[in-house]
LUMLO-899201 format. One record per residue: residue in one letter; x, y, z of N, C-alpha, C, O, CB in turn. Coordinates in Angstrom, 3 decimals. Atoms other than C-alpha are relative to their C-alpha. Glycine has a CB too. Layout:
residues N
@rest = A	n.c1 = X	n.c2 = Y	n.c3 = Z	ca.c1 = X	ca.c2 = Y	ca.c3 = Z	c.c1 = X	c.c2 = Y	c.c3 = Z	o.c1 = X	o.c2 = Y	o.c3 = Z	cb.c1 = X	cb.c2 = Y	cb.c3 = Z
...
END
This chain:
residues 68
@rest = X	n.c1 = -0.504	n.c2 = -1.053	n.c3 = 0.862	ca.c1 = -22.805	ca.c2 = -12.572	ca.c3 = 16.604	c.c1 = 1.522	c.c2 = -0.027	c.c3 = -0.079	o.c1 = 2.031	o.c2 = 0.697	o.c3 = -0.935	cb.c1 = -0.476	cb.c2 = 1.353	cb.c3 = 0.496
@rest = X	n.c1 = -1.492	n.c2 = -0.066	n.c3 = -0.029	ca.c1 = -19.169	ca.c2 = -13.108	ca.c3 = 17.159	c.c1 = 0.481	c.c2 = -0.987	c.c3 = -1.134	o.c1 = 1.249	o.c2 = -0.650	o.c3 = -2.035	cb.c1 = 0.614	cb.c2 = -0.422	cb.c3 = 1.507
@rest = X	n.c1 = -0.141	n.c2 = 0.483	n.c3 = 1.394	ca.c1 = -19.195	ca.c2 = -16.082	ca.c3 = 14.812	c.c1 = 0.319	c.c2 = 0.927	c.c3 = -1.718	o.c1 = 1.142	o.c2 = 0.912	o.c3 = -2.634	cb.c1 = -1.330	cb.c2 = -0.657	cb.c3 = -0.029
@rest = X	n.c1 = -0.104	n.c2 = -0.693	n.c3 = 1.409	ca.c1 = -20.157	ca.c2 = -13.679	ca.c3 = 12.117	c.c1 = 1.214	c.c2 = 1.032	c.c3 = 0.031	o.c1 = 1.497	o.c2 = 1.415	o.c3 = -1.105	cb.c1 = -1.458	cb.c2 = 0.835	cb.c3 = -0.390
@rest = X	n.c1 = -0.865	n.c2 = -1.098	n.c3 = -0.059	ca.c1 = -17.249	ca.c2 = -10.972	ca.c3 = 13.266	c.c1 = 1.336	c.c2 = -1.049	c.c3 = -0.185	o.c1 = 2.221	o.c2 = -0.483	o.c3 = -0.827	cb.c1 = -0.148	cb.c2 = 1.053	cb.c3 = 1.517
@rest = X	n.c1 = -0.737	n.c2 = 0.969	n.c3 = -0.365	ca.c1 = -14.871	ca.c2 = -14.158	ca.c3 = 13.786	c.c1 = 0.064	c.c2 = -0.258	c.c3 = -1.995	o.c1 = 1.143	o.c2 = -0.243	o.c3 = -2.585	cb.c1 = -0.797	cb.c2 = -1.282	cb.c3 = 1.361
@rest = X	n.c1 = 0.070	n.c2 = 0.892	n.c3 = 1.170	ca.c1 = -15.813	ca.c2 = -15.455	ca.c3 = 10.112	c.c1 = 0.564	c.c2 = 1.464	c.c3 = -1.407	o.c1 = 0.906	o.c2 = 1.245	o.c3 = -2.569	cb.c1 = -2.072	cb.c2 = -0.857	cb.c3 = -0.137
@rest = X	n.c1 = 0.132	n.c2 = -0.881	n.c3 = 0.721	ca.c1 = -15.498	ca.c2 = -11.547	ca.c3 = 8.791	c.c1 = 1.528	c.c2 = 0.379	c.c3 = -0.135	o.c1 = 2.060	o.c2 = 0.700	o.c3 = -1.197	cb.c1 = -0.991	cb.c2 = 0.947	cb.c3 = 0.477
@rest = X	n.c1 = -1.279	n.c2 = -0.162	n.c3 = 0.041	ca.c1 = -11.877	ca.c2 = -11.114	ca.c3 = 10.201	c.c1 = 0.591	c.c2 = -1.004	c.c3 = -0.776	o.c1 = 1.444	o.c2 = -0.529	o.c3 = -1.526	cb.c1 = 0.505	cb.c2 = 0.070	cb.c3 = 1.200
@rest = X	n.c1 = -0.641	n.c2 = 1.211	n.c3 = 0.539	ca.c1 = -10.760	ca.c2 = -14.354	ca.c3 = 8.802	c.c1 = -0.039	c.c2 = 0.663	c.c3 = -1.498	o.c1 = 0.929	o.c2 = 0.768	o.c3 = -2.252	cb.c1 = -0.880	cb.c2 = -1.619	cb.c3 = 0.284
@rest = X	n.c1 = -0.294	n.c2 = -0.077	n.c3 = 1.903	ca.c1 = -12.045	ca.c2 = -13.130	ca.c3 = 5.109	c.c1 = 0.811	c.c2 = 0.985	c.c3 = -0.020	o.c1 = 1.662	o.c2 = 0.788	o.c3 = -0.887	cb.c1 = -1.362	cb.c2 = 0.407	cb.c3 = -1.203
@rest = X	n.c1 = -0.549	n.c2 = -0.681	n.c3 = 0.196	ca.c1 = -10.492	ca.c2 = -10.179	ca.c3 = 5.610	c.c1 = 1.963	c.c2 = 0.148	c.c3 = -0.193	o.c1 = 2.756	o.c2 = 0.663	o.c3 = -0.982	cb.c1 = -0.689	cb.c2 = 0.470	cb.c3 = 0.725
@rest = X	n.c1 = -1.745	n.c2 = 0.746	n.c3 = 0.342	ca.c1 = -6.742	ca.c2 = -11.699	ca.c3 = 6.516	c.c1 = 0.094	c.c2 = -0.828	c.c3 = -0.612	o.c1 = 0.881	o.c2 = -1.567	o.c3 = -0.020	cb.c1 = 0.839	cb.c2 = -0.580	cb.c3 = 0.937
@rest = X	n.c1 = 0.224	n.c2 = 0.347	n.c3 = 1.008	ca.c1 = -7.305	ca.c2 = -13.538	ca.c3 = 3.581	c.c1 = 0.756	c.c2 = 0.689	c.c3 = -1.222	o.c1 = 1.467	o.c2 = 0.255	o.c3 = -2.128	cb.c1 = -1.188	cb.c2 = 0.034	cb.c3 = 0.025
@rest = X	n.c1 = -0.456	n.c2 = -1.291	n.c3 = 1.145	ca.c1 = -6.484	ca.c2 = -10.490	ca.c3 = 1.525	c.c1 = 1.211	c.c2 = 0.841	c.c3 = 0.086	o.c1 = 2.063	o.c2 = 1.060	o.c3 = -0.775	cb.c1 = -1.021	cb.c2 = 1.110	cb.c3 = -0.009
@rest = X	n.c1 = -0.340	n.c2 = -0.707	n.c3 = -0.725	ca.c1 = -5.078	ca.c2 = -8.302	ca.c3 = 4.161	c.c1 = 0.811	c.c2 = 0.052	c.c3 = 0.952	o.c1 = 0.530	o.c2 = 0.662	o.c3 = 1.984	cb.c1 = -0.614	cb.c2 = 0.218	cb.c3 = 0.220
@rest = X	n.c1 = -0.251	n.c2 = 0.751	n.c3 = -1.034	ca.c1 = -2.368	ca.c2 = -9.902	ca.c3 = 5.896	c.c1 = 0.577	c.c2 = 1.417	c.c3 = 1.631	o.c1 = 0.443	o.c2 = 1.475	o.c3 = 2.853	cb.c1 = 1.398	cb.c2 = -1.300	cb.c3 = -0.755
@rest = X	n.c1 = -0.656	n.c2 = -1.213	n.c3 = -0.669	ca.c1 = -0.559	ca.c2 = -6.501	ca.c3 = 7.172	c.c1 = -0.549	c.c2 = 1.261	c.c3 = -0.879	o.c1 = -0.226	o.c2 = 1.703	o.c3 = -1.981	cb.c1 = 1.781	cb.c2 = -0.114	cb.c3 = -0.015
@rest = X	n.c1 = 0.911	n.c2 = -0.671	n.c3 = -0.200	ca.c1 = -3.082	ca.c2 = -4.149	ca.c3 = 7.558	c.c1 = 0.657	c.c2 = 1.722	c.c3 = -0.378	o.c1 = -0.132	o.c2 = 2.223	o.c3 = -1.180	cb.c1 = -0.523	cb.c2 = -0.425	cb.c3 = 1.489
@rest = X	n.c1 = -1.543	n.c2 = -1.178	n.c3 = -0.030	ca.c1 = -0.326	ca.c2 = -0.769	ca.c3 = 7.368	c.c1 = 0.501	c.c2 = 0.053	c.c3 = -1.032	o.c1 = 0.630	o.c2 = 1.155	o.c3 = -1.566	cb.c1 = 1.315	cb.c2 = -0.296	cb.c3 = 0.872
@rest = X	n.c1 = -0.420	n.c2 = -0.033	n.c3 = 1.484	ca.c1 = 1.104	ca.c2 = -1.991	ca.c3 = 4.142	c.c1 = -0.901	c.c2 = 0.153	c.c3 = -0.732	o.c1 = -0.618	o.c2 = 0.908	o.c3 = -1.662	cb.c1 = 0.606	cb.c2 = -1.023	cb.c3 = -0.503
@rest = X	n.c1 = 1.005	n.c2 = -0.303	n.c3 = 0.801	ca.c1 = -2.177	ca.c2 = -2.063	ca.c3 = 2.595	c.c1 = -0.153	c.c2 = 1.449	c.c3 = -0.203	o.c1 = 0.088	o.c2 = 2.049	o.c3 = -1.251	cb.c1 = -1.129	cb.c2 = -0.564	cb.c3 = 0.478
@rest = X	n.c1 = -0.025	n.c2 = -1.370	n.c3 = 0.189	ca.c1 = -2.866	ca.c2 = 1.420	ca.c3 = 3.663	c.c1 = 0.657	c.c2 = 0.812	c.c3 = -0.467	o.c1 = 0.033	o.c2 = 1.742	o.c3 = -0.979	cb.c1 = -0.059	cb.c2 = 0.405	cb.c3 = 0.657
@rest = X	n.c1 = -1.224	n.c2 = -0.745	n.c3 = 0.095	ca.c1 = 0.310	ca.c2 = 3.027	ca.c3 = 3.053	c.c1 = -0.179	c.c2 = 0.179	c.c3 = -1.983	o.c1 = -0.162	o.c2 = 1.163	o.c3 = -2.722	cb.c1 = 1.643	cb.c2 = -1.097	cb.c3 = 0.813
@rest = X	n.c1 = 0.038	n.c2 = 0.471	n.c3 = 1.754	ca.c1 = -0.066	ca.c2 = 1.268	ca.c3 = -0.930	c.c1 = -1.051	c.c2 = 0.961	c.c3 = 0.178	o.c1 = -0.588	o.c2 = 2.092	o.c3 = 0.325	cb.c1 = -0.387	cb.c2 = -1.865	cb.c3 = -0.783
@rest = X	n.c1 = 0.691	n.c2 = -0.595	n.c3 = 0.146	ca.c1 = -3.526	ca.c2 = 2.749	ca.c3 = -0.846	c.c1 = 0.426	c.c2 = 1.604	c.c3 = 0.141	o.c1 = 0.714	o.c2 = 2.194	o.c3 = -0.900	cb.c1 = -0.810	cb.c2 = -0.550	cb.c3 = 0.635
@rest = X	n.c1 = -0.322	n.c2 = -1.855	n.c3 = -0.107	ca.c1 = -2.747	ca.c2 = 6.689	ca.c3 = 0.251	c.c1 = 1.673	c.c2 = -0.061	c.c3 = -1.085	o.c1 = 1.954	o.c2 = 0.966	o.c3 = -1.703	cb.c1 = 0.448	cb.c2 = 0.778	cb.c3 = 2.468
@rest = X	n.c1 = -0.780	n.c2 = -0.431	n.c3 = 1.083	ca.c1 = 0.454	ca.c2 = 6.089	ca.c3 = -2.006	c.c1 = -0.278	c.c2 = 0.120	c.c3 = -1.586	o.c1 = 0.210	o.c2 = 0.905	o.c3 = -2.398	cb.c1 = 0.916	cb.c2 = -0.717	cb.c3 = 0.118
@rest = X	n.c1 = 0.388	n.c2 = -0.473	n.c3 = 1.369	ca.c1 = -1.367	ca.c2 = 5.415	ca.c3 = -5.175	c.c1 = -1.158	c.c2 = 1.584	c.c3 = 0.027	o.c1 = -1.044	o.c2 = 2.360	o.c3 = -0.921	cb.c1 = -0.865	cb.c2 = -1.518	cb.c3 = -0.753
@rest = X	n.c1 = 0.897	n.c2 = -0.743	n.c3 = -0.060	ca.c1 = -4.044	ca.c2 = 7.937	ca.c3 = -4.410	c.c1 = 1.025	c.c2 = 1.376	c.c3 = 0.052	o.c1 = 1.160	o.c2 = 1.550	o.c3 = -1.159	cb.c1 = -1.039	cb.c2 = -0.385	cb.c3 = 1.170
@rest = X	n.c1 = -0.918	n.c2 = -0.855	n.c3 = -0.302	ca.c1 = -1.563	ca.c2 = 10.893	ca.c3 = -3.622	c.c1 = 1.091	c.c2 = -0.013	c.c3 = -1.692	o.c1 = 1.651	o.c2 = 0.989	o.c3 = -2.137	cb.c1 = 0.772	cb.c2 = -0.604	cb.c3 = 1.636
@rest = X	n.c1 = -0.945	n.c2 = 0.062	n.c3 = 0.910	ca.c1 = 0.497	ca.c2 = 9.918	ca.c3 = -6.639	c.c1 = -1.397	c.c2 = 0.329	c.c3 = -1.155	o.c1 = -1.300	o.c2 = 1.202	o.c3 = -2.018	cb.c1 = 1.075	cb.c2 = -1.589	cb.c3 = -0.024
@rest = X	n.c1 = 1.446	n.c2 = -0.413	n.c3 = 0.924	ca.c1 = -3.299	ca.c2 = 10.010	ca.c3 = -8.585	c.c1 = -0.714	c.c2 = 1.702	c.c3 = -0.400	o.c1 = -1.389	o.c2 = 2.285	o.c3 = -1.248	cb.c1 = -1.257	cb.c2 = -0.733	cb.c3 = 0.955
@rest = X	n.c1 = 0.829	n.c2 = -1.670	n.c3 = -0.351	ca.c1 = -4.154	ca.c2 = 13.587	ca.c3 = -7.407	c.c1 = 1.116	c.c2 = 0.725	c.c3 = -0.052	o.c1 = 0.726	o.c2 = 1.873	o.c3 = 0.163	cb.c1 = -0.874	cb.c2 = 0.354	cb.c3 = 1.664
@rest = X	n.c1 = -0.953	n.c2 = -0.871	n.c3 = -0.032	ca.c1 = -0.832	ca.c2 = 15.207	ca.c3 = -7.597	c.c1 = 1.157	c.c2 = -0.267	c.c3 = -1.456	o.c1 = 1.665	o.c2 = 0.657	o.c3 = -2.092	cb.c1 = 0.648	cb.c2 = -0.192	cb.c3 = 1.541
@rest = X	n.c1 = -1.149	n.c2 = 0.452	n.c3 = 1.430	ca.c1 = 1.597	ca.c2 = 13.644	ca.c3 = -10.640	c.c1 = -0.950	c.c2 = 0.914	c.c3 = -1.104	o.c1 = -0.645	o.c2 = 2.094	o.c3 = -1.276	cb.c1 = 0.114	cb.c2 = -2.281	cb.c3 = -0.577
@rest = X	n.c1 = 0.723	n.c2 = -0.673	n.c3 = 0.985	ca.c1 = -0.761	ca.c2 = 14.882	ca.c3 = -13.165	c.c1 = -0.006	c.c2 = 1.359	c.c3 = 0.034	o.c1 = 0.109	o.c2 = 2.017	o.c3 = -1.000	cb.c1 = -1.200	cb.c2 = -0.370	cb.c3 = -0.009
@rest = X	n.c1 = -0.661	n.c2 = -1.548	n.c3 = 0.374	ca.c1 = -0.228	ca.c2 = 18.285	ca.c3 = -12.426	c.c1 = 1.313	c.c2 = 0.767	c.c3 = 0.187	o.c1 = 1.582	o.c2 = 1.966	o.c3 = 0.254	cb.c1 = -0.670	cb.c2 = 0.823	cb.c3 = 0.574
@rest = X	n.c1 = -1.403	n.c2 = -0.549	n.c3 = 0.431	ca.c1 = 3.202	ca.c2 = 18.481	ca.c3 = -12.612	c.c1 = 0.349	c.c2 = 0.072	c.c3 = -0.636	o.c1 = -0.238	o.c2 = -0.472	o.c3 = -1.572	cb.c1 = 0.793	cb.c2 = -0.160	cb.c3 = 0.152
@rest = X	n.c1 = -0.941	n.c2 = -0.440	n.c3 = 1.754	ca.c1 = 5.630	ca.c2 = 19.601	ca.c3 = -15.302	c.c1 = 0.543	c.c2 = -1.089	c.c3 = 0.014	o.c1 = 1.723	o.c2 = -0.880	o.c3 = 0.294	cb.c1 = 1.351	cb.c2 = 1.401	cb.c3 = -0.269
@rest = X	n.c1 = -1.291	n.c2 = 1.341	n.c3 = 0.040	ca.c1 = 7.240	ca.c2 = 15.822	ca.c3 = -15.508	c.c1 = 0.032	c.c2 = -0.413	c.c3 = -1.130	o.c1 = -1.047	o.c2 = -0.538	o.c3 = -1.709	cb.c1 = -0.157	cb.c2 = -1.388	cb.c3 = 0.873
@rest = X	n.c1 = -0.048	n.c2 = 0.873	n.c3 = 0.956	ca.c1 = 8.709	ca.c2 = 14.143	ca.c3 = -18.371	c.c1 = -0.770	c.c2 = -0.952	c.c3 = 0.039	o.c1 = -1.407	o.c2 = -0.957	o.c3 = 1.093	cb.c1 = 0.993	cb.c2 = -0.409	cb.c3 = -0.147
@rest = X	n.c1 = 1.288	n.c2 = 1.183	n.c3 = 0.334	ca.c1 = 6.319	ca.c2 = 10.869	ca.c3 = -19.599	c.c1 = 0.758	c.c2 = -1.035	c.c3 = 1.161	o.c1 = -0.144	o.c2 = -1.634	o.c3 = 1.748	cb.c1 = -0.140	cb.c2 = -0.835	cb.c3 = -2.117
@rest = X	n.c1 = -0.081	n.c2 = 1.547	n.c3 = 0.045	ca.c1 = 8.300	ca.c2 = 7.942	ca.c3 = -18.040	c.c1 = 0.018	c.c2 = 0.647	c.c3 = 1.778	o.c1 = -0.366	o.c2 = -0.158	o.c3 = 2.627	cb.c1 = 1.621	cb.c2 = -1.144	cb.c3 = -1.035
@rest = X	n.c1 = -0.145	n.c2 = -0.299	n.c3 = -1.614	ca.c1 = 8.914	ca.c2 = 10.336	ca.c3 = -14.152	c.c1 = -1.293	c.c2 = -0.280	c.c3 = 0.912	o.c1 = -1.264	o.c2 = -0.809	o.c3 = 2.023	cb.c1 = 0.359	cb.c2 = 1.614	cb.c3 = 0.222
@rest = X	n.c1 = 1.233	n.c2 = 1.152	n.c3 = -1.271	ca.c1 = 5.361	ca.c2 = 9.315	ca.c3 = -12.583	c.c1 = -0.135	c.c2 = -0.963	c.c3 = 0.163	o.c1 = -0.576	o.c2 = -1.322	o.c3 = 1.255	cb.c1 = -1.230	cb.c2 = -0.152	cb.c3 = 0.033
@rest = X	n.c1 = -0.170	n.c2 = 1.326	n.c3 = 0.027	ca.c1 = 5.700	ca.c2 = 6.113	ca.c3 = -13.430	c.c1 = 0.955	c.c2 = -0.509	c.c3 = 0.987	o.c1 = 0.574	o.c2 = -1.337	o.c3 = 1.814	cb.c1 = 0.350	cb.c2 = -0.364	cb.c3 = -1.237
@rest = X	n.c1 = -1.342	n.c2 = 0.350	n.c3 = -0.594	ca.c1 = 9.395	ca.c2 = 5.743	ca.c3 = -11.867	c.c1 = -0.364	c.c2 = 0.359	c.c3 = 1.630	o.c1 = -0.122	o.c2 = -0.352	o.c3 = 2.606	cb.c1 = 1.415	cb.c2 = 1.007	cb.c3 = -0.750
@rest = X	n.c1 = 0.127	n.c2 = 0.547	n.c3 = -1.682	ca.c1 = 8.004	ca.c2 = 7.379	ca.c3 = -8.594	c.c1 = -1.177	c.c2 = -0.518	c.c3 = 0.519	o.c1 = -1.225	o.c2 = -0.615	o.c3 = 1.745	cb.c1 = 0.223	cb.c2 = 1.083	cb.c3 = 1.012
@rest = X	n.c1 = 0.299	n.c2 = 0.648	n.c3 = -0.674	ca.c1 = 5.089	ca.c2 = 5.683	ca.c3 = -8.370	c.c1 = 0.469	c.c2 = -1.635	c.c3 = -0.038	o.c1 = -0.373	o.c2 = -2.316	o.c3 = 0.548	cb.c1 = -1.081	cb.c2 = 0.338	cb.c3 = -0.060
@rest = X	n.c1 = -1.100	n.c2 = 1.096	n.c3 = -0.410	ca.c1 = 7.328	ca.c2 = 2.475	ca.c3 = -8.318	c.c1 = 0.891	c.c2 = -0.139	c.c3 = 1.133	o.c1 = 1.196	o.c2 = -1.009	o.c3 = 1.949	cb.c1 = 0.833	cb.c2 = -0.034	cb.c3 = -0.859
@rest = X	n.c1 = -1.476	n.c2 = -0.281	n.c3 = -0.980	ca.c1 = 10.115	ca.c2 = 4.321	ca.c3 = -6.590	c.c1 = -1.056	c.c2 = -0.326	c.c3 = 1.691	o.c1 = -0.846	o.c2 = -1.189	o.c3 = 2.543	cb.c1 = 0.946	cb.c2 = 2.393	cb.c3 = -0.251
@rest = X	n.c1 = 0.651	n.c2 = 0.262	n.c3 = -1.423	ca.c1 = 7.337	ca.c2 = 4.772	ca.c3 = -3.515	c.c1 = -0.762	c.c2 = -1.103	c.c3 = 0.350	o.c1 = -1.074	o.c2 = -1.392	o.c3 = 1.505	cb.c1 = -0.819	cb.c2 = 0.948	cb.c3 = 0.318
@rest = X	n.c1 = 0.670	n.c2 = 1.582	n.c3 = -0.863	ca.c1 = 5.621	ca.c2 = 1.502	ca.c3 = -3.254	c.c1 = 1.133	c.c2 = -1.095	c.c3 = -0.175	o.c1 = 0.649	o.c2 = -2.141	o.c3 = 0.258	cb.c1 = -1.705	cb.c2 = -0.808	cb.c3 = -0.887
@rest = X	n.c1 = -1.075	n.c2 = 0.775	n.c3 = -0.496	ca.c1 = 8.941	ca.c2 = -0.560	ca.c3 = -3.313	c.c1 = 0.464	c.c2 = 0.612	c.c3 = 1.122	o.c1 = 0.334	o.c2 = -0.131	o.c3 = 2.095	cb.c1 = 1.045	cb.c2 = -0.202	cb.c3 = -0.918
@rest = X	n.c1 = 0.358	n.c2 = -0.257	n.c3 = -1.328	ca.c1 = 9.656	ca.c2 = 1.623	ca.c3 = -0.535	c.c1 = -0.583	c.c2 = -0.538	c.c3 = 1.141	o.c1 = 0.102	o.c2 = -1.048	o.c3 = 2.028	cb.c1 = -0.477	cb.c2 = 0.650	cb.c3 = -0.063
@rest = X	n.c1 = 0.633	n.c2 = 0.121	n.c3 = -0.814	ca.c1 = 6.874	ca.c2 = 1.059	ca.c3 = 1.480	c.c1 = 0.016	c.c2 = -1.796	c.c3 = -0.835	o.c1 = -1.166	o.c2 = -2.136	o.c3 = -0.861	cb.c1 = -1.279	cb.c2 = 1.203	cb.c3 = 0.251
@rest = X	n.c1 = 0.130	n.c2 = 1.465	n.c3 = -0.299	ca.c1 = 7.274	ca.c2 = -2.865	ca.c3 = 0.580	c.c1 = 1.238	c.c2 = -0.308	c.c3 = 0.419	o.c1 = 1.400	o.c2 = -1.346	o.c3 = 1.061	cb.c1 = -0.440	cb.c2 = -0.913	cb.c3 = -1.138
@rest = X	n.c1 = -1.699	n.c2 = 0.537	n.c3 = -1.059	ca.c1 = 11.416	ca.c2 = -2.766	ca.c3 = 1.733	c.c1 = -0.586	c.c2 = 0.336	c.c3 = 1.315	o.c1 = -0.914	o.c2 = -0.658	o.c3 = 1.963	cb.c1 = 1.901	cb.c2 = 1.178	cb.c3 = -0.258
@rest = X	n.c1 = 0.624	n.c2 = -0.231	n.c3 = -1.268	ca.c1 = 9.975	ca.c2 = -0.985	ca.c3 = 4.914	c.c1 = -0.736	c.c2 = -1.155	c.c3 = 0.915	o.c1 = -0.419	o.c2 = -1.527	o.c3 = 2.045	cb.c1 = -0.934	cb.c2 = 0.966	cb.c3 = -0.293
@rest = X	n.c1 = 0.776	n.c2 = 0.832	n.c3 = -0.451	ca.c1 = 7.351	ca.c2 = -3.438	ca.c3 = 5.418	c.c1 = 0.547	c.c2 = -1.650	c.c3 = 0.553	o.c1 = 0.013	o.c2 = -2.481	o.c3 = 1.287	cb.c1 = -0.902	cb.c2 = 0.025	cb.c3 = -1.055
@rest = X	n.c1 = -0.551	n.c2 = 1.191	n.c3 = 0.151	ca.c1 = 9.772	ca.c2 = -6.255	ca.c3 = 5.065	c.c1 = 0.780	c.c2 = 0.340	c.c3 = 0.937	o.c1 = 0.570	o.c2 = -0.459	o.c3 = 1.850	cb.c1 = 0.512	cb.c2 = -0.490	cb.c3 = -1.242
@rest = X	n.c1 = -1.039	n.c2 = -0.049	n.c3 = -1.451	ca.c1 = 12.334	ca.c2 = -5.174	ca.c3 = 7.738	c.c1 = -0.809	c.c2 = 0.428	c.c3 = 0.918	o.c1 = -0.344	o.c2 = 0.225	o.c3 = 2.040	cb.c1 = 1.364	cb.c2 = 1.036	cb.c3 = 0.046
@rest = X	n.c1 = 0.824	n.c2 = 0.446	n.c3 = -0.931	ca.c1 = 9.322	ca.c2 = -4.504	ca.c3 = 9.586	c.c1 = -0.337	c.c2 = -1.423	c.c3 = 0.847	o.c1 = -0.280	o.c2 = -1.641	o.c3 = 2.057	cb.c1 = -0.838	cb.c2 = 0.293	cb.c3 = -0.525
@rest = X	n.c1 = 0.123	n.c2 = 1.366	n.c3 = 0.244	ca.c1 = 8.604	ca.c2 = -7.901	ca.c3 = 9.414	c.c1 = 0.741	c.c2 = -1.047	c.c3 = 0.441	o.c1 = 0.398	o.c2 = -2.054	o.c3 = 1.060	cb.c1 = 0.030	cb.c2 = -0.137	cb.c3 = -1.043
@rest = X	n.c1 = -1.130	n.c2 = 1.095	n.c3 = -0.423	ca.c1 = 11.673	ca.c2 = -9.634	ca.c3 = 9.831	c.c1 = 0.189	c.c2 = 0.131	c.c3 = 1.437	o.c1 = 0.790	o.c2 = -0.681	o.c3 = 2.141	cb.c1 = 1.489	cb.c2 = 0.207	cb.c3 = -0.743
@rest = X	n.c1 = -0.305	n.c2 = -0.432	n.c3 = -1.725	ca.c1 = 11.657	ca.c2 = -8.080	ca.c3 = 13.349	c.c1 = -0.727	c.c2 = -0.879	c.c3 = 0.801	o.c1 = -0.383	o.c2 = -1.350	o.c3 = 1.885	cb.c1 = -0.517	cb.c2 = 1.595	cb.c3 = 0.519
@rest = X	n.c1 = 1.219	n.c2 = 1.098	n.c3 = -1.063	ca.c1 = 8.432	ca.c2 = -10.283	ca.c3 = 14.447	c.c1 = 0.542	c.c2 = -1.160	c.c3 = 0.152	o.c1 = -0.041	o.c2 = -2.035	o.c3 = 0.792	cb.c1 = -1.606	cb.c2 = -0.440	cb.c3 = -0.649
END
């Protein structure tokens, strides 16, 4: 059975290399999904922060990174 857990992690860091950045992207679009829409914002301001917050969390990830 470890084969198959061995063969499952592999597909998964495949995709998934840093596990933290994924998440972070995930709960940032989702949060930006369930909350932008009911604000009073001009057309182009959800757009700008959901940009503004996942370059964020990919500079973060990257001086994370450079540390290893």
């Amino acid at each position: 059975m470890r084969w198959a857990a061995a063969i499952w992690a592999e597909a998964v860091g495949l995709f998934v290399d840093d596990g933290r950045l994924a998440v972070l992207v995930v709960l940032w679009i989702a949060a930006c999904a369930l909350v932008l829409p009911h604000l009073p914002l001009p057309a182009p301001a959800p757009a700008v922060l959901l940009f503004a917050g996942l370059a964020t969390i990919l500079v973060q990830s990257a001086v994370r990174g450079r540390g290893r």
